[in-house]
N, C-alpha and C positions, 0 to 999 in steps of 0.2 A: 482421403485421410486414412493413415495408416496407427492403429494402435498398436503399444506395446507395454508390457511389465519391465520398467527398472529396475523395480526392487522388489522381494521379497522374504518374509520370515516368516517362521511358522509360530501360530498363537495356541497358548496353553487350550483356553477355554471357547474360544470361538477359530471365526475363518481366518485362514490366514491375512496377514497383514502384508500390500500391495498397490504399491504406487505405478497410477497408470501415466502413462504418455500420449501425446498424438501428434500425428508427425502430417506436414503440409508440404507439397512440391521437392523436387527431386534434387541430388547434385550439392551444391557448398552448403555447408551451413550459414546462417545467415542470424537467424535470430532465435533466441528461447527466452520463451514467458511463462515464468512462474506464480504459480496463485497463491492458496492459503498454506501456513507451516503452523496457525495454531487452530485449536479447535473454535474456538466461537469466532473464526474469519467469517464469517456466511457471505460478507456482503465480496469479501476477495474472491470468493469462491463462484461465489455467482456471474461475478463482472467475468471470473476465465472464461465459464460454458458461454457466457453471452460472445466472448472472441473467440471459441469454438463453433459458435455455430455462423457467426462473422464470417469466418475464416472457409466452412466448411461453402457457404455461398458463394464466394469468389473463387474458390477450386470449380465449382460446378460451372463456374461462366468462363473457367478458363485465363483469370484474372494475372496468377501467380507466376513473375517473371522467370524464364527458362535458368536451370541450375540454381535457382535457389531454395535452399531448405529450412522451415520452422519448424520449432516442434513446441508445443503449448503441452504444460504439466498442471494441472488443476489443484492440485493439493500435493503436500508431500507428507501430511499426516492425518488420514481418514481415522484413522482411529482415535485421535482423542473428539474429533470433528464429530464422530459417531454416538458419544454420550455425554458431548455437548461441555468437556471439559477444556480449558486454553491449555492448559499445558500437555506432557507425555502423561497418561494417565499413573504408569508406575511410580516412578520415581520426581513428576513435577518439573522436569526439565523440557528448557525451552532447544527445539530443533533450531528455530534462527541464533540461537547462540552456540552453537556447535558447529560452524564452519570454518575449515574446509574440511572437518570430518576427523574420522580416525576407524578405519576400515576394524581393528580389533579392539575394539574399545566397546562403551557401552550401547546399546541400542539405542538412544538419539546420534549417536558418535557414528554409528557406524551407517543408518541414514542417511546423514548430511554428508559422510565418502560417498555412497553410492550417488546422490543428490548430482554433487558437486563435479564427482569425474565426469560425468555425462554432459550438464551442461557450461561447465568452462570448456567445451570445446567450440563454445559460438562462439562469434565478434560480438556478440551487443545482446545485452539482457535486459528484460524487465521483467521487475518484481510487483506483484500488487500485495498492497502491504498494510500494516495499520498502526495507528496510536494506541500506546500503553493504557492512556485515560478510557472513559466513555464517552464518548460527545459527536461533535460535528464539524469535518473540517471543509474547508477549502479543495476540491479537484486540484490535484498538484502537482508536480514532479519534483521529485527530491533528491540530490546528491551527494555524497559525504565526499567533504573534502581531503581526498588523500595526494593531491599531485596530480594524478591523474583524470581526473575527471576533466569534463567541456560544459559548461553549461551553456554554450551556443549551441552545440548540437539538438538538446533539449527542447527548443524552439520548436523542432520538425513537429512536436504531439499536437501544437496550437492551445495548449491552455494557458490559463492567464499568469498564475505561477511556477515559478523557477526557484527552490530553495536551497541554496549550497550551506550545507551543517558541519558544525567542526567533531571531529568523532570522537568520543568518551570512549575508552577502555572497552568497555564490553559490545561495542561496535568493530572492534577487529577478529569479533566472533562471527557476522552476520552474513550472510550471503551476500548483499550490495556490497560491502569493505572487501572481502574474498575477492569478487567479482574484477573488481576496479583493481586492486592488488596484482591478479592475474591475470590483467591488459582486458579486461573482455570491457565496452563501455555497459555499463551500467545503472539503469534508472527505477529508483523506486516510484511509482504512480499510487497516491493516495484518492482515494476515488469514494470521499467524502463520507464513509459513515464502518463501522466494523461487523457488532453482533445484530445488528437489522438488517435488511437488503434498503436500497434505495434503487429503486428500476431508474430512474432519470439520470442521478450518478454515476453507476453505473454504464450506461450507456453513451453518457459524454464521454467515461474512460474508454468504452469501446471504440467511437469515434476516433479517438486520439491516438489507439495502437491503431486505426486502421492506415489516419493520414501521416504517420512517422513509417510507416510502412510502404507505401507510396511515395515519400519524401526521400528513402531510401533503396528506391529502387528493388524493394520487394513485391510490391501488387504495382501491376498498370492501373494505370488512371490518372484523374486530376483531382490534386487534393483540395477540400473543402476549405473554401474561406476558415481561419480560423487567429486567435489575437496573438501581436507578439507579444511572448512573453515576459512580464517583469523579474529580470533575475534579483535576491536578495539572500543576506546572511537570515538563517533561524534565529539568531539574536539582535537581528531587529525587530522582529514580533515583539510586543509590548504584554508581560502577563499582566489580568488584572486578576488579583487573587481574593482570597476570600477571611474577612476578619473572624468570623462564628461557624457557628458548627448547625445543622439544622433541614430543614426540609428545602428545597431549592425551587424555586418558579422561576424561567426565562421571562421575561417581557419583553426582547426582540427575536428574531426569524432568524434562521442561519441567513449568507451571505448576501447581508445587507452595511449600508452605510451608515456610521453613525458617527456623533458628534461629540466635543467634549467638554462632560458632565451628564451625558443623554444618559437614563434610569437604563441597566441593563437588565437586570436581574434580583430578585430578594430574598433571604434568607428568612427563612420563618420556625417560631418556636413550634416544634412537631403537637407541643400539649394544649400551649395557650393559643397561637395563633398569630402571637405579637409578631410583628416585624423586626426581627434582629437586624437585620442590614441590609441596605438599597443600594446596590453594588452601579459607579458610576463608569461610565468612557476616562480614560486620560488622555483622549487627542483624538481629532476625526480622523478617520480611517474606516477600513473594512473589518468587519467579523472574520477575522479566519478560523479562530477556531471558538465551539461554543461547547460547555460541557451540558449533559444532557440525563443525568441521574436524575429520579426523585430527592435521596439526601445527599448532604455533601461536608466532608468533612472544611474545620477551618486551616486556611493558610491552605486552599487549594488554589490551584489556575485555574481558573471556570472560564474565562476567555482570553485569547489572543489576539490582539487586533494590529493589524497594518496599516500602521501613517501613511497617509497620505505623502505619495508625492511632492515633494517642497520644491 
């Protein structure tokens, strides 16, 4: 494993500000994995060091096929990550909106150039990435639909979903849209939770860069049993949303199955206690996504569920 600085800029009041790299086996490029670009990623952040130190074992046994090279980026902004703020602490702007950059421009701008030159120089990216909300999703793989994309390829990670999304406007900002735009394949890997760590999560995602790695003729070996994938549009997910405004209790478990009309969740008056509303299924399916605040504003999505198969 070979380290190195891509980036650097010097900071008023502290150390300078310094995105590292680390670079796996010799010769083509092959593949780069990128982690956290906001600050309260933790759980992004953690799942990269966990495919750092993945990665860092199968160099050691000699795993990594001849001429090919990865390089895995764990963050590409330590500094808002470092006082625990999502966005650029200065100015509130988001780095994954700022792709592919603009070398003179403002400092998330000129970031996501340096970011960007280095790795559109692979054939094939992933992103571990997160949801805007708070909550719980599904281990996933996500694609935006530009033309470009495969969501057969996608298959190779073995998890259970495959989600092809239609891209909104300020998705032609983001490092995946970039990515795909400028031929590189490109996979976002949601890897079930954001501002918490989940070690099991996690760790399925690591699983799943190791056997797309393997699948693609970057580690020797034989990959692990693992599901094919169901591919589906993001607008098939069903929101169920929320009528009141109030204190929020789940009454089911992330990624489980449930029924329709089965009690999901209740809203409760923060003073009296009363039960404002008993949030129901509209159809059996899975939980894909479940939100996970104490309170919760009304007319939110508190969950996502996947129909069932017909």
């Amino acid at each position: 494993m070979k380290e190195s600085i891509i980036f650097r800029t010097a900071n008023i009041y502290r150390d300078d500000f310094r995105i590292r790299a680390f670079t796996f086996g010799e010769g083509e490029k092959a593949l780069c994995i990128v982690g956290s670009s906001r600050g309260n990623e933790y759980q992004q952040l953690y799942t990269c060091s966990r495919v750092l130190q993945r990665l860092k074992k199968r160099e050691a046994e000699g795993r990594f096929t001849e001429n090919r090279q990865v390089m895995v980026i764990p963050t590409v902004n330590p500094a808002s990550m470092n006082i625990g703020k999502r966005f650029w602490s200065i100015d509130n702007t988001d780095i994954n909106r700022m792709f592919p950059g603009y070398a003179l421009g403002e400092t998330t701008q000129r970031i996501a150039a340096a970011v960007f030159e280095i790795v559109n120089k692979y054939p094939v990216g992933i992103q571990f990435t997160s949801f805007y909300m708070p909550g719980e999703f599904q281990p996933y793989i996500q694609m935006i639909h530009t033309g470009y994309e495969d969501p057969e390829k996608a298959r190779a990670f073995g998890l259970p979903y495959i989600v092809v999304r239609e891209p909104r406007p300020y998705d032609t900002a983001t490092l995946n849209y970039n990515w795909q735009i400028w031929e590189t394949d490109a996979y976002s890997l949601y890897s079930g939770t954001t501002a918490r760590i989940s070690a099991l999560e996690a760790e399925l995602a690591v699983d799943a860069v190791e056997r797309f790695m393997i699948c693609n003729n970057i580690l020797k070996g034989t990959p692990a049993p693992a599901a094919h994938g169901r591919i589906f549009r993001y607008d098939e997910l069903l929101n169920v949303r929320t009528s009141q405004s109030g204190l929020y209790r789940n009454l089911v478990p992330q990624n489980v199955r449930v029924t329709a009309g089965q009690a999901l969740a209740e809203i409760i008056d923060p003073c009296t206690g009363d039960i404002l509303e008993t949030m129901q299924s509209p159809a059996d399916g899975m939980i894909f996504f479940r939100y996970d605040d104490p309170l919760i504003y009304a007319y939110t999505s508190a969950f996502k569920i996947l129909r069932d198969n017909e």
